[in-house]
Every structure is written in C-alpha cells, then in structure tokens.
Backbone as XML, in Angstrom:
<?xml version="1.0"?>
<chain id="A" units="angstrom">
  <residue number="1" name="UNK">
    <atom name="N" x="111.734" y="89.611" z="82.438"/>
    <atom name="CA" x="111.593" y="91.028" z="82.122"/>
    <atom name="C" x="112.967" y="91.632" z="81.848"/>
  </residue>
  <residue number="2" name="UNK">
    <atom name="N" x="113.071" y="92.060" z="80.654"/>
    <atom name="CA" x="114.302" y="93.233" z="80.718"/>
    <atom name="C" x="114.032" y="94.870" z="80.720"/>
  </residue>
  <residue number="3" name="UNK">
    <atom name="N" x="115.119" y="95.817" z="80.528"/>
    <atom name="CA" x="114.734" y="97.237" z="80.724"/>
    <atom name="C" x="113.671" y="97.712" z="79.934"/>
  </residue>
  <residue number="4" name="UNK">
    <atom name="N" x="114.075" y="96.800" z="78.612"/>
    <atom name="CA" x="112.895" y="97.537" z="77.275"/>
    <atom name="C" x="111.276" y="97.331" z="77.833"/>
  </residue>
  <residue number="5" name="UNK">
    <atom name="N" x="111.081" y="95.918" z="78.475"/>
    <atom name="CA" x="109.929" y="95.847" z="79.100"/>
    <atom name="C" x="109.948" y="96.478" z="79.947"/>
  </residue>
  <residue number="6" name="UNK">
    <atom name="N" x="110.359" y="96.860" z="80.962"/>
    <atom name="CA" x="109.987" y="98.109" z="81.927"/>
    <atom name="C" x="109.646" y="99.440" z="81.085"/>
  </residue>
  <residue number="7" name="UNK">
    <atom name="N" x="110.343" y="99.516" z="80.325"/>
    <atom name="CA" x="110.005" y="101.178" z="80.152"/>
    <atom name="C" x="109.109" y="101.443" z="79.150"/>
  </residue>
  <residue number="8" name="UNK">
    <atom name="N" x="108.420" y="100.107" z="78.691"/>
    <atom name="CA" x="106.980" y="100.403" z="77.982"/>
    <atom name="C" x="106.432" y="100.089" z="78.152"/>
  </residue>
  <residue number="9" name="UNK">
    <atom name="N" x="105.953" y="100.236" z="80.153"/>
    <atom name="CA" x="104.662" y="99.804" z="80.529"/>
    <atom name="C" x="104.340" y="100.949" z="80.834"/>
  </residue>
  <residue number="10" name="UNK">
    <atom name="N" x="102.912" y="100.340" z="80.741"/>
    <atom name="CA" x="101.868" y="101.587" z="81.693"/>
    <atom name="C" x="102.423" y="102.297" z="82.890"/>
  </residue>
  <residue number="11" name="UNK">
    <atom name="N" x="102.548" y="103.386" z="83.626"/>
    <atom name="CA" x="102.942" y="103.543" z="85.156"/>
    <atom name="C" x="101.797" y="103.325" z="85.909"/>
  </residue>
  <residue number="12" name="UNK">
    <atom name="N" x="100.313" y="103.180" z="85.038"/>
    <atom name="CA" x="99.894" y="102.869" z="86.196"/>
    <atom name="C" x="99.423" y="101.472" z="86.139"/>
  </residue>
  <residue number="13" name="UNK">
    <atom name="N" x="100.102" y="100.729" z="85.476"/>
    <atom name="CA" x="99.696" y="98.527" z="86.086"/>
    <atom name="C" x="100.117" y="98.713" z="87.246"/>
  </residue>
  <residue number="14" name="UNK">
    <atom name="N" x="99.279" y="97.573" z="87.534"/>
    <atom name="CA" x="99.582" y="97.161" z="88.990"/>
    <atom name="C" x="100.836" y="96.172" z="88.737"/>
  </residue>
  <residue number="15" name="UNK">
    <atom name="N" x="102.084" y="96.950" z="89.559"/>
    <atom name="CA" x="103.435" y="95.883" z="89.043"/>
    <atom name="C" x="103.859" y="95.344" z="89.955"/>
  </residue>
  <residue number="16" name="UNK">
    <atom name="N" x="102.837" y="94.653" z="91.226"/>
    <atom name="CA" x="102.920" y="93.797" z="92.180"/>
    <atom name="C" x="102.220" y="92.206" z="92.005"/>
  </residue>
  <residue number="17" name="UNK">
    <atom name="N" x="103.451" y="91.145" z="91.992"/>
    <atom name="CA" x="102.350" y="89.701" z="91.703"/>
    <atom name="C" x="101.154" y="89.529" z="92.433"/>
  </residue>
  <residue number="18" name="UNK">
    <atom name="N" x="100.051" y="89.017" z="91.727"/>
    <atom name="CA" x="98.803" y="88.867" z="92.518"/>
    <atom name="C" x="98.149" y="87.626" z="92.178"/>
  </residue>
  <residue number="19" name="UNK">
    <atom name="N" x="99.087" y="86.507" z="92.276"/>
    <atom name="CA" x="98.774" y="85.017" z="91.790"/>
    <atom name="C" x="98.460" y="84.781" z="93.371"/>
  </residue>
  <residue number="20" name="UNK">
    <atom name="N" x="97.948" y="83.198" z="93.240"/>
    <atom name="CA" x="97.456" y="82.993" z="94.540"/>
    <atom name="C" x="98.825" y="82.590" z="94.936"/>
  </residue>
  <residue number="21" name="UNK">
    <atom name="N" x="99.843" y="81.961" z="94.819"/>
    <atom name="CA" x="101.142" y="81.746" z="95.270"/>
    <atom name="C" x="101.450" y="83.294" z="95.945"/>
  </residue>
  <residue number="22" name="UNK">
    <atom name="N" x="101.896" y="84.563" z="95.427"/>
    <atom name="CA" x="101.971" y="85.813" z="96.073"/>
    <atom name="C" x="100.942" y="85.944" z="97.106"/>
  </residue>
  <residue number="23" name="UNK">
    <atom name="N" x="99.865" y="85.642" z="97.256"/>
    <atom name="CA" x="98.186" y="86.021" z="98.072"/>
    <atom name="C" x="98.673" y="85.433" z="99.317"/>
  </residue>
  <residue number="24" name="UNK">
    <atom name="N" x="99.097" y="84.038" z="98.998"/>
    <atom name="CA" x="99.529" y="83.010" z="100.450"/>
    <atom name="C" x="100.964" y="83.909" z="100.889"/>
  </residue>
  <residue number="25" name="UNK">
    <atom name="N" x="101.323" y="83.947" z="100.324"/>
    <atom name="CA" x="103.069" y="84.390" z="100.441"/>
    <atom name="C" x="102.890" y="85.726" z="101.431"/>
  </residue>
  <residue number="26" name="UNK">
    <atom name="N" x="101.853" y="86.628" z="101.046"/>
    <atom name="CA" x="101.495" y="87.906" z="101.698"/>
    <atom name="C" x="100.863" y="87.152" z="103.371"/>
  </residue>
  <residue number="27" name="UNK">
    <atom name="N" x="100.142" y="86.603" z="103.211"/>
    <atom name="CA" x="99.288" y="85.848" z="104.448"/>
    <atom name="C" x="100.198" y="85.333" z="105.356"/>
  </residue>
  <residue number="28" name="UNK">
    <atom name="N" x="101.452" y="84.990" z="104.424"/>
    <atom name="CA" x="102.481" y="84.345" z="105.349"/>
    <atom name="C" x="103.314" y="85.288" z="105.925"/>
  </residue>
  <residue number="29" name="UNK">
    <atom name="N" x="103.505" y="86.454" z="105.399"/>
    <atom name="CA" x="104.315" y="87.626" z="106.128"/>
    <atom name="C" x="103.977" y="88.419" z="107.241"/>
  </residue>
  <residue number="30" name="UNK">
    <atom name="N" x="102.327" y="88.289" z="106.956"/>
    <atom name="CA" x="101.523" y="88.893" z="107.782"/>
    <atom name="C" x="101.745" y="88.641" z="109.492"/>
  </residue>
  <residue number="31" name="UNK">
    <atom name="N" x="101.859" y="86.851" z="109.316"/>
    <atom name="CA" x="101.693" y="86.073" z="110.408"/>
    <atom name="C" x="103.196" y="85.936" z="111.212"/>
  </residue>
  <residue number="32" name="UNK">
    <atom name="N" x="104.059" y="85.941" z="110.431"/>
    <atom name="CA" x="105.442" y="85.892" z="110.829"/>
    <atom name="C" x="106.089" y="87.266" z="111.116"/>
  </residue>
  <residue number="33" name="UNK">
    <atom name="N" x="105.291" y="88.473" z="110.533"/>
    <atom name="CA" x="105.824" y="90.030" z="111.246"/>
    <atom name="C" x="105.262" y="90.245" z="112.786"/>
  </residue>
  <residue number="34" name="UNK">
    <atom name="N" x="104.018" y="89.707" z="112.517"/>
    <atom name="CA" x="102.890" y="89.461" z="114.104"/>
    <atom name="C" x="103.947" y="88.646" z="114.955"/>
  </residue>
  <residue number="35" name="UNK">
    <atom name="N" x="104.236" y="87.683" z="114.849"/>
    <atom name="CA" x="105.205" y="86.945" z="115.622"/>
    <atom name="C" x="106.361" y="87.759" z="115.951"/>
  </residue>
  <residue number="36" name="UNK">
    <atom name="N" x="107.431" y="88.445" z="114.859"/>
    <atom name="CA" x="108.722" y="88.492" z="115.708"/>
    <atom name="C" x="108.130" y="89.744" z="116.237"/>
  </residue>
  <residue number="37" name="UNK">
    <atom name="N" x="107.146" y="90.947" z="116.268"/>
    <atom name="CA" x="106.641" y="92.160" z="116.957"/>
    <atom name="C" x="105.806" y="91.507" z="118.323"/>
  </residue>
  <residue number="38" name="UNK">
    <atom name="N" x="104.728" y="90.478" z="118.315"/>
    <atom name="CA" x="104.251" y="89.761" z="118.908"/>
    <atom name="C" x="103.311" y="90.430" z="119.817"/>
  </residue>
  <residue number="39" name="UNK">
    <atom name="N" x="102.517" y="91.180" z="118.158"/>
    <atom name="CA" x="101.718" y="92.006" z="118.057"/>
    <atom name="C" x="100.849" y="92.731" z="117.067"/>
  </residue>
  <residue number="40" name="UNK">
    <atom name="N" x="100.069" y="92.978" z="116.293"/>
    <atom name="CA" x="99.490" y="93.421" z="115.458"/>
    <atom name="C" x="99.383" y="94.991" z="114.825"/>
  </residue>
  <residue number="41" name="UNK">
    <atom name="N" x="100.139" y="95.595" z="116.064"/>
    <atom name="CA" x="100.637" y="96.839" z="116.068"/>
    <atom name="C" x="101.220" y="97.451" z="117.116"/>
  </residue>
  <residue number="42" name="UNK">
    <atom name="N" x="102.568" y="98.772" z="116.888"/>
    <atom name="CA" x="103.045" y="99.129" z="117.738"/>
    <atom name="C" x="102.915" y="100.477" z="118.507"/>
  </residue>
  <residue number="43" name="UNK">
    <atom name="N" x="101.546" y="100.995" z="118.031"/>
    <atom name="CA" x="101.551" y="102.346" z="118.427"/>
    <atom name="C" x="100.561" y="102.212" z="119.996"/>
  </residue>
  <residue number="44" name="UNK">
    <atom name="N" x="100.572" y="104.048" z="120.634"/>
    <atom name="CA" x="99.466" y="103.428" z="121.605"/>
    <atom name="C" x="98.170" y="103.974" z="121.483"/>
  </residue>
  <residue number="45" name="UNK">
    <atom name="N" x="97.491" y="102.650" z="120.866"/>
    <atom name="CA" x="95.680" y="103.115" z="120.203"/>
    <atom name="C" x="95.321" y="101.802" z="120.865"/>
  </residue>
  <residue number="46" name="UNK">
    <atom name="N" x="95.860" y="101.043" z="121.792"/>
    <atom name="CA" x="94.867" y="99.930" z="122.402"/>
    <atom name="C" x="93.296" y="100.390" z="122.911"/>
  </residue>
  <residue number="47" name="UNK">
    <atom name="N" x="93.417" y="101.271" z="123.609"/>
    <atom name="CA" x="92.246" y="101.650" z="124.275"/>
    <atom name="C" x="91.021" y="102.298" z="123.394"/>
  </residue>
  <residue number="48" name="UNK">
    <atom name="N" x="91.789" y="103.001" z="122.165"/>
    <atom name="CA" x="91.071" y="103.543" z="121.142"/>
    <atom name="C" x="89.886" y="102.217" z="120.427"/>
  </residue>
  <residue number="49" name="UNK">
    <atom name="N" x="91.255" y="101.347" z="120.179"/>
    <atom name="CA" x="90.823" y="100.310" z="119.366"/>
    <atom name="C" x="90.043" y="99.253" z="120.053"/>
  </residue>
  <residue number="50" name="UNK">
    <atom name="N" x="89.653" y="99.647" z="121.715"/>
    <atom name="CA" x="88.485" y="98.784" z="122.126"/>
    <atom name="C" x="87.243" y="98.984" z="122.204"/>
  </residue>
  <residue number="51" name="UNK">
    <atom name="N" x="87.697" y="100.860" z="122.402"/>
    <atom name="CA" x="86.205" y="101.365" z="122.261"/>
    <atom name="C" x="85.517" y="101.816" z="121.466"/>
  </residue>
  <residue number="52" name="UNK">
    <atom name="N" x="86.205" y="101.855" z="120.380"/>
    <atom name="CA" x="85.811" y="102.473" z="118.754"/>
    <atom name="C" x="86.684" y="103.560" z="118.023"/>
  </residue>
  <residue number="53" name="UNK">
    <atom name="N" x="87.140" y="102.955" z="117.202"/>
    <atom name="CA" x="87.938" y="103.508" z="116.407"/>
    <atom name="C" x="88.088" y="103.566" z="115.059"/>
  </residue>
  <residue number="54" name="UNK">
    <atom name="N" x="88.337" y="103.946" z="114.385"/>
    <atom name="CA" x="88.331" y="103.938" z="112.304"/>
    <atom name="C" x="89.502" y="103.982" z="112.490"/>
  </residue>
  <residue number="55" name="UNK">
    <atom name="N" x="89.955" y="102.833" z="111.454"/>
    <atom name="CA" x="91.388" y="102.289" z="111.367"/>
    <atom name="C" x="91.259" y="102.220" z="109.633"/>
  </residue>
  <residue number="56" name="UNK">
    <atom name="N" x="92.112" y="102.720" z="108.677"/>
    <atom name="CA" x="92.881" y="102.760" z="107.326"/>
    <atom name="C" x="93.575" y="101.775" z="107.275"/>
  </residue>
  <residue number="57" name="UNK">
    <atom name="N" x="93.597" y="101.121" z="106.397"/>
    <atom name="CA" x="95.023" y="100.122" z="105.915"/>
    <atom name="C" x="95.289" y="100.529" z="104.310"/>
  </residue>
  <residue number="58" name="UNK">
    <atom name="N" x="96.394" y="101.139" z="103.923"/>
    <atom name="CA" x="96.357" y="101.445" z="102.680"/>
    <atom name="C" x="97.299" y="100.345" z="101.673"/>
  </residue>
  <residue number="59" name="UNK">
    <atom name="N" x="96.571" y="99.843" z="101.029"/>
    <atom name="CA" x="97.358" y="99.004" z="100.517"/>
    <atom name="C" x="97.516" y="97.413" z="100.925"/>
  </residue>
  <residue number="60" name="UNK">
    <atom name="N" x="96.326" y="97.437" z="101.396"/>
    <atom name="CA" x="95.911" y="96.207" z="102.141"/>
    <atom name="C" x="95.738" y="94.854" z="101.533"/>
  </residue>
  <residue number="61" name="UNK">
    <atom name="N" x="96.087" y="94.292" z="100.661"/>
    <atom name="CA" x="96.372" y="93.104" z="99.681"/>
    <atom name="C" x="95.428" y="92.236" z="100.471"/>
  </residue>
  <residue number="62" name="UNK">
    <atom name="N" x="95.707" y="91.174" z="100.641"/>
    <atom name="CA" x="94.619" y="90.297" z="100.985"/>
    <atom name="C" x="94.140" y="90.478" z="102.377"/>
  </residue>
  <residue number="63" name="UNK">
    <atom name="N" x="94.354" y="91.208" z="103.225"/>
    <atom name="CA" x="93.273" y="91.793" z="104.074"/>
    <atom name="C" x="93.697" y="91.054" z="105.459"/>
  </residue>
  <residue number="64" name="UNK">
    <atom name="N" x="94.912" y="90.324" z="105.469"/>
    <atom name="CA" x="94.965" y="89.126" z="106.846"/>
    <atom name="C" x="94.817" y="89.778" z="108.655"/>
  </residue>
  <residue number="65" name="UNK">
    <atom name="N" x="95.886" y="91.464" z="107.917"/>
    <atom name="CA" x="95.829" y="92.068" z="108.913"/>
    <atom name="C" x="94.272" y="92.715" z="109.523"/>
  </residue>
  <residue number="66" name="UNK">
    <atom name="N" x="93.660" y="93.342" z="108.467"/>
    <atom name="CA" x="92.395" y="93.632" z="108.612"/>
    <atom name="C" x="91.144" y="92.777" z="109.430"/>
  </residue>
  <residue number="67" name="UNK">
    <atom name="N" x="91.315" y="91.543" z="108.453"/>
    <atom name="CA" x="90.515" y="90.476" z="109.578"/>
    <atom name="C" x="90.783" y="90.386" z="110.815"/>
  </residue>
  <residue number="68" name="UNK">
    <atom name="N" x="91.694" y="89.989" z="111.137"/>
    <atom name="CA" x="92.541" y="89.903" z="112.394"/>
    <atom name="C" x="92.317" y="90.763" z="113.186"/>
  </residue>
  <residue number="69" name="UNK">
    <atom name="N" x="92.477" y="91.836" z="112.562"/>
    <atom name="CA" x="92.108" y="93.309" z="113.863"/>
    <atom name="C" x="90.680" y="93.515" z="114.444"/>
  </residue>
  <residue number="70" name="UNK">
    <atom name="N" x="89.859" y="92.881" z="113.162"/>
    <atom name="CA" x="88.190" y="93.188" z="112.827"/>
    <atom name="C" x="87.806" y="92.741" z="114.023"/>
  </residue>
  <residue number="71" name="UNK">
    <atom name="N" x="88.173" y="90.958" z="114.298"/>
    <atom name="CA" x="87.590" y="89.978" z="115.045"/>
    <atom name="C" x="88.136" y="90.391" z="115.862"/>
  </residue>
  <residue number="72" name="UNK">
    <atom name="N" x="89.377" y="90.805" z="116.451"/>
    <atom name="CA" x="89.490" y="91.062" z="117.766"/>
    <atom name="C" x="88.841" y="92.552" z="118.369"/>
  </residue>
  <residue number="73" name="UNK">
    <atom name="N" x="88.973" y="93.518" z="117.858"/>
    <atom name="CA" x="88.080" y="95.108" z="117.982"/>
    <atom name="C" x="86.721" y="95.171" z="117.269"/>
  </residue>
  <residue number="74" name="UNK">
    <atom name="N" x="85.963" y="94.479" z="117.948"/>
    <atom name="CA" x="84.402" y="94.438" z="117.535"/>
    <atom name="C" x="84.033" y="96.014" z="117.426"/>
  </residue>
  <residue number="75" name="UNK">
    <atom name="N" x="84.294" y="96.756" z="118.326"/>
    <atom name="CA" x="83.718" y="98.108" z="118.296"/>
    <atom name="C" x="84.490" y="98.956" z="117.682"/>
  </residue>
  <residue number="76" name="UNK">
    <atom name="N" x="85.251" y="99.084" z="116.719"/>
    <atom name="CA" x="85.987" y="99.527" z="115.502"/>
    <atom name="C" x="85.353" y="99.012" z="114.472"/>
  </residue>
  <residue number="77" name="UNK">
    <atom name="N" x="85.976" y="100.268" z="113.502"/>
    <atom name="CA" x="85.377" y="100.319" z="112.199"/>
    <atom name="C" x="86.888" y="100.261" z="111.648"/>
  </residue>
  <residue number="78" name="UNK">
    <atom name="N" x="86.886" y="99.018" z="110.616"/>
    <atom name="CA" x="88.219" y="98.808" z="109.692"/>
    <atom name="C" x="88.023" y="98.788" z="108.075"/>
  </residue>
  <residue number="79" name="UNK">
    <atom name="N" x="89.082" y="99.771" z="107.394"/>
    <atom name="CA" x="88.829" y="99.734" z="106.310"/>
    <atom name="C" x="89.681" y="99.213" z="105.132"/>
  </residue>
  <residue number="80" name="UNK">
    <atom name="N" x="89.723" y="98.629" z="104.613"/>
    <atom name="CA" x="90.924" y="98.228" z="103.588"/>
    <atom name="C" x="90.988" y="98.545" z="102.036"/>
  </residue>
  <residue number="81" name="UNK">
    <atom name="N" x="92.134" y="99.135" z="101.319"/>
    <atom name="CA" x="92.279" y="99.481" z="99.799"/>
    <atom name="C" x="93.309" y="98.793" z="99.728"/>
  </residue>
  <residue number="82" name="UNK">
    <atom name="N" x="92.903" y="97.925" z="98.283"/>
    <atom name="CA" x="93.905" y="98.346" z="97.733"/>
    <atom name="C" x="93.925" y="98.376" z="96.107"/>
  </residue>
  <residue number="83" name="UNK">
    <atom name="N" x="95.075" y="98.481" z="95.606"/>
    <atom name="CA" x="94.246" y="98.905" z="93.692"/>
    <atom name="C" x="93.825" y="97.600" z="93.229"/>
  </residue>
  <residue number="84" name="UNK">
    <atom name="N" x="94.198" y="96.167" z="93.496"/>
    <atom name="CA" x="93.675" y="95.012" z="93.247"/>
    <atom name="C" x="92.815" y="94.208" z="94.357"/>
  </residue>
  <residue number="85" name="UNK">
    <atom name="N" x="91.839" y="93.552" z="93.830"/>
    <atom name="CA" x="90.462" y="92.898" z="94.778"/>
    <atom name="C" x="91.041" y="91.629" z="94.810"/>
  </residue>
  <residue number="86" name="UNK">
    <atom name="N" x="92.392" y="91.790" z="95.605"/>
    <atom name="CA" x="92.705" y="90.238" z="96.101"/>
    <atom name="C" x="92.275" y="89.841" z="98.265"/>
  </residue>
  <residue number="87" name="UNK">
    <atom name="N" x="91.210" y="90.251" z="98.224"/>
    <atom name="CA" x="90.728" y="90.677" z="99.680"/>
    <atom name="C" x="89.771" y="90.068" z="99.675"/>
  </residue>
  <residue number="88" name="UNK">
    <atom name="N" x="89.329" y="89.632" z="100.837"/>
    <atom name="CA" x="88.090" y="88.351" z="100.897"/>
    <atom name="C" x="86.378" y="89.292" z="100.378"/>
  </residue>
  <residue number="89" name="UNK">
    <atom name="N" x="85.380" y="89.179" z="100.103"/>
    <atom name="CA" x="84.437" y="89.862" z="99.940"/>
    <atom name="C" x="83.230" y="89.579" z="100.478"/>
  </residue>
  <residue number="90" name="UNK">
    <atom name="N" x="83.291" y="87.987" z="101.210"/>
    <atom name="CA" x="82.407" y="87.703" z="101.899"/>
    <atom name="C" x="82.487" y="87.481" z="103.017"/>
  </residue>
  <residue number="91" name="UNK">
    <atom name="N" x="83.550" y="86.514" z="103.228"/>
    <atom name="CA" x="83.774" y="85.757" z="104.519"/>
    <atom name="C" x="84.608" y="87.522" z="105.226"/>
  </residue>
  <residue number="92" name="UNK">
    <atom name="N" x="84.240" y="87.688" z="106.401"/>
    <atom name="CA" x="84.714" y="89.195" z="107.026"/>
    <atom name="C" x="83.662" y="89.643" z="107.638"/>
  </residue>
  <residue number="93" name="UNK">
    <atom name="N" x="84.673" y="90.011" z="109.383"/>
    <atom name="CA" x="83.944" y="90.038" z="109.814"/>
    <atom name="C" x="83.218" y="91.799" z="109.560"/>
  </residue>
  <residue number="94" name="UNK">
    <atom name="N" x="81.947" y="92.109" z="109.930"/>
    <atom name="CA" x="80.294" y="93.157" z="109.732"/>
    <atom name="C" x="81.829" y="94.438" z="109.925"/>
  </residue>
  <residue number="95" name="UNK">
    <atom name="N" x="82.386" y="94.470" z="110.487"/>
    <atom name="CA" x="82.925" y="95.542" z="110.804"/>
    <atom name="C" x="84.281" y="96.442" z="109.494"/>
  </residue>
  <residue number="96" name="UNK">
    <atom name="N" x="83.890" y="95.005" z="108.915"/>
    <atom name="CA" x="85.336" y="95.488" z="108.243"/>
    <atom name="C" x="85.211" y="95.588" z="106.313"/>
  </residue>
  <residue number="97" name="UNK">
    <atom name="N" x="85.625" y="96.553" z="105.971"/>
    <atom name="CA" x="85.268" y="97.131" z="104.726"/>
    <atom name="C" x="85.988" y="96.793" z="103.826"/>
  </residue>
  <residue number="98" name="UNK">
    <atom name="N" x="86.103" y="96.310" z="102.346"/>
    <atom name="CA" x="87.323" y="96.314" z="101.876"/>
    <atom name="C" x="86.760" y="97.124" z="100.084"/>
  </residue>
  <residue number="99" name="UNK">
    <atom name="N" x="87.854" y="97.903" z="99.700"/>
    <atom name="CA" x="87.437" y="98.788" z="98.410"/>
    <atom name="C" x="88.330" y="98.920" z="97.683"/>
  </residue>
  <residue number="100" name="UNK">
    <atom name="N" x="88.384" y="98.601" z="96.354"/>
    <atom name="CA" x="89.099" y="98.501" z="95.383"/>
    <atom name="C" x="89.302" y="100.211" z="94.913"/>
  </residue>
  <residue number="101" name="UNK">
    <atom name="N" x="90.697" y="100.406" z="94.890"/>
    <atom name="CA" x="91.337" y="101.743" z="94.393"/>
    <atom name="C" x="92.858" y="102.179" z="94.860"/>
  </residue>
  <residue number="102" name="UNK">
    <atom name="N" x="92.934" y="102.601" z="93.855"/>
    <atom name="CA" x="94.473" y="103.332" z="93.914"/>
    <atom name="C" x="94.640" y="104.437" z="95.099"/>
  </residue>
  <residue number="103" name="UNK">
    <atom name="N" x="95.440" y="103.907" z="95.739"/>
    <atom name="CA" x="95.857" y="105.356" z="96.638"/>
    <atom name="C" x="96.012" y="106.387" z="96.156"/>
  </residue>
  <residue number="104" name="UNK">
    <atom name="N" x="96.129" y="106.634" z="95.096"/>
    <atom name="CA" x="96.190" y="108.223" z="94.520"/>
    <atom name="C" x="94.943" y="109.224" z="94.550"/>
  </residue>
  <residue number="105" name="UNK">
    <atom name="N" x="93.754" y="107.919" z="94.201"/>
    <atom name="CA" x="92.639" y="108.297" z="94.061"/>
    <atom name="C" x="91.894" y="108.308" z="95.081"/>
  </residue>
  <residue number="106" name="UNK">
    <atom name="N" x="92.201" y="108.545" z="96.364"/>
    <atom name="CA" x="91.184" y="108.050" z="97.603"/>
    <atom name="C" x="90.117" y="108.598" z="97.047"/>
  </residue>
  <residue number="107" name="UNK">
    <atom name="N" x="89.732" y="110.140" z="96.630"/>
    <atom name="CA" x="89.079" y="110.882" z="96.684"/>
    <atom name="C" x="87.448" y="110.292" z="96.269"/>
  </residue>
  <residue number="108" name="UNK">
    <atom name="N" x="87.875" y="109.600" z="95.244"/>
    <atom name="CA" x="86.499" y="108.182" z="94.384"/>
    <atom name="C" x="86.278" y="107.879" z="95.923"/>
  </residue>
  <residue number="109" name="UNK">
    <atom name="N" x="86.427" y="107.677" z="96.793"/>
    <atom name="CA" x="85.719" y="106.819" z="98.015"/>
    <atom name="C" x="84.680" y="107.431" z="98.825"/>
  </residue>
  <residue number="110" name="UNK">
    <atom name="N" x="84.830" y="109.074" z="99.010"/>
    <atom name="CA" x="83.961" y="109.690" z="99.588"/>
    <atom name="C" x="84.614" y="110.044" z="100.983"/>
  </residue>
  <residue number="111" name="UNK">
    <atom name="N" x="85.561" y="109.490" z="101.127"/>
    <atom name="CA" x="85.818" y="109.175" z="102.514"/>
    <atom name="C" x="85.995" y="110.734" z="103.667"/>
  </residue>
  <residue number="112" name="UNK">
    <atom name="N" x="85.585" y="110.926" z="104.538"/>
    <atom name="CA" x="85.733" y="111.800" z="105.539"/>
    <atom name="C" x="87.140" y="112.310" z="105.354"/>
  </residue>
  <residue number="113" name="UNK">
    <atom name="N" x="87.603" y="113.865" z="105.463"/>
    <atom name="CA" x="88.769" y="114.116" z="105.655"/>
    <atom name="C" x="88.892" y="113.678" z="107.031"/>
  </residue>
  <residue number="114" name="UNK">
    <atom name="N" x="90.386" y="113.422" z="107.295"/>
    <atom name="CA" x="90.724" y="113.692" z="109.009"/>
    <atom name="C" x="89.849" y="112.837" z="110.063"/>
  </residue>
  <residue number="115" name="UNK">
    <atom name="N" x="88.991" y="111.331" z="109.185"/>
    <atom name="CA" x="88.351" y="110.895" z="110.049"/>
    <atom name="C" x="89.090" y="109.540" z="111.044"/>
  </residue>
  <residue number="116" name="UNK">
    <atom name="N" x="90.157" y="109.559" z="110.031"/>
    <atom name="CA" x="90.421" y="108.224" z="110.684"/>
    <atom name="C" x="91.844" y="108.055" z="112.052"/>
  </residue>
  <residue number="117" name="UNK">
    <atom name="N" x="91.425" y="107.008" z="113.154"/>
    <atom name="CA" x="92.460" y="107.183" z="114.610"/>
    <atom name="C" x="93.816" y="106.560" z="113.910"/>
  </residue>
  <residue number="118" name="UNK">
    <atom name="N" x="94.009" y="105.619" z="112.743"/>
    <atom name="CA" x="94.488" y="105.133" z="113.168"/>
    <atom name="C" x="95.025" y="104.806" z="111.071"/>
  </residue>
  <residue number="119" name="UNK">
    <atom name="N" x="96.118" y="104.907" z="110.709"/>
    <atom name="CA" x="96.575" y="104.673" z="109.184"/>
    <atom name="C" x="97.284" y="103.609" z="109.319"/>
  </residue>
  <residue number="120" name="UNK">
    <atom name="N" x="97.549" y="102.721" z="108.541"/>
    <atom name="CA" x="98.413" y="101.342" z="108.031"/>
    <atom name="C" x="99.050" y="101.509" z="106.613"/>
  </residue>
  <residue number="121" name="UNK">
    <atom name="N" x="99.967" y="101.243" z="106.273"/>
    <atom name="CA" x="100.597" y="101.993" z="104.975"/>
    <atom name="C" x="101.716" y="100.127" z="104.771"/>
  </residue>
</chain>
C-alpha cells in the first residue's frame, strides 16, 4: 500500500485484516492478554457477572473473549459486534449473541438504551 492507496479508499472498508492467519493471530492475543492480567477482566462486576448480567463487547472479532466469558457466566447475557462476521455462528454457548455492524450504527440493533452492566471496547 502507498499514500495514493490510502486516500482513495472508502472510509468506511473495513481496514482491519480478516484472513484466517489475522482470526488465529486475534485468538492468540486474546489468550496471552488473559495470561499476563490472569484474568478475563479487571473491573469489579464478579458478582454481577454470576448472577446476571448484560455484558457489550464492541468490536468483538472472533468472539474468543465472548465465549470464554459465556461458558464461565451461565447466568449472563453476552453480546458481541463487530462490522465483520469473523465470529463463530454456531458452535456458542445459548447465552451468547453475536451481530454483524458498525459501531456507528448500533442504532440498526434495537438495542436497549442504558441496558448494559458491563462494555468491552
């Protein structure tokens, strides 16, 4: 890519790789941020997130974190966007949602204002 190709693209492509090499590469960051935090998150919503909670992930690429949270907080509701459907669509666990769209656009989703305990960005 040089400048001339940057500046006659669309602004809105998606200008993040989404080959399966990037998909694993994401899966692999996922697992190695969990490790050096040695944790899945740092805020305090443990108790939220056992007894039910709506959790956001915006921008949620292949979903590793999402699963992960799903299977361990059965009684949460998890949701995942992001503008490309590189996110599992079957295999996942009942609890956990995943929806193709641009963060700009939440609004296409329907979604509750002010409903959710818990955002991922």
């Amino acid at each position: 890519d040089n400048l001339a190709d940057e500046q006659n693209t669309d602004p809105n492509d998606y200008r993040l790789p989404k080959s399966e090499y990037d998909i694993d590469r994401l899966q692999r960051q996922h697992f190695f941020i969990k490790h050096l935090f040695e944790s899945n998150f740092s805020c305090p919503i443990e108790e939220t997130l056992k007894t039910g909670a709506r959790v956001l992930d915006g921008g949620c690429g292949p979903g590793a974190w999402l699963l992960e949270m799903g299977t361990t907080y059965v009684n949460s509701q998890f949701f995942g966007i992001d503008i490309e459907a590189v996110y599992p669509c079957q295999i996942k666990p009942a609890n956990v949602n995943f929806y193709q769209c641009d963060l700009m656009e939440l609004e296409k989703l329907n979604l509750e204002e002010n409903s959710f305990d818990m955002i991922r960005m």
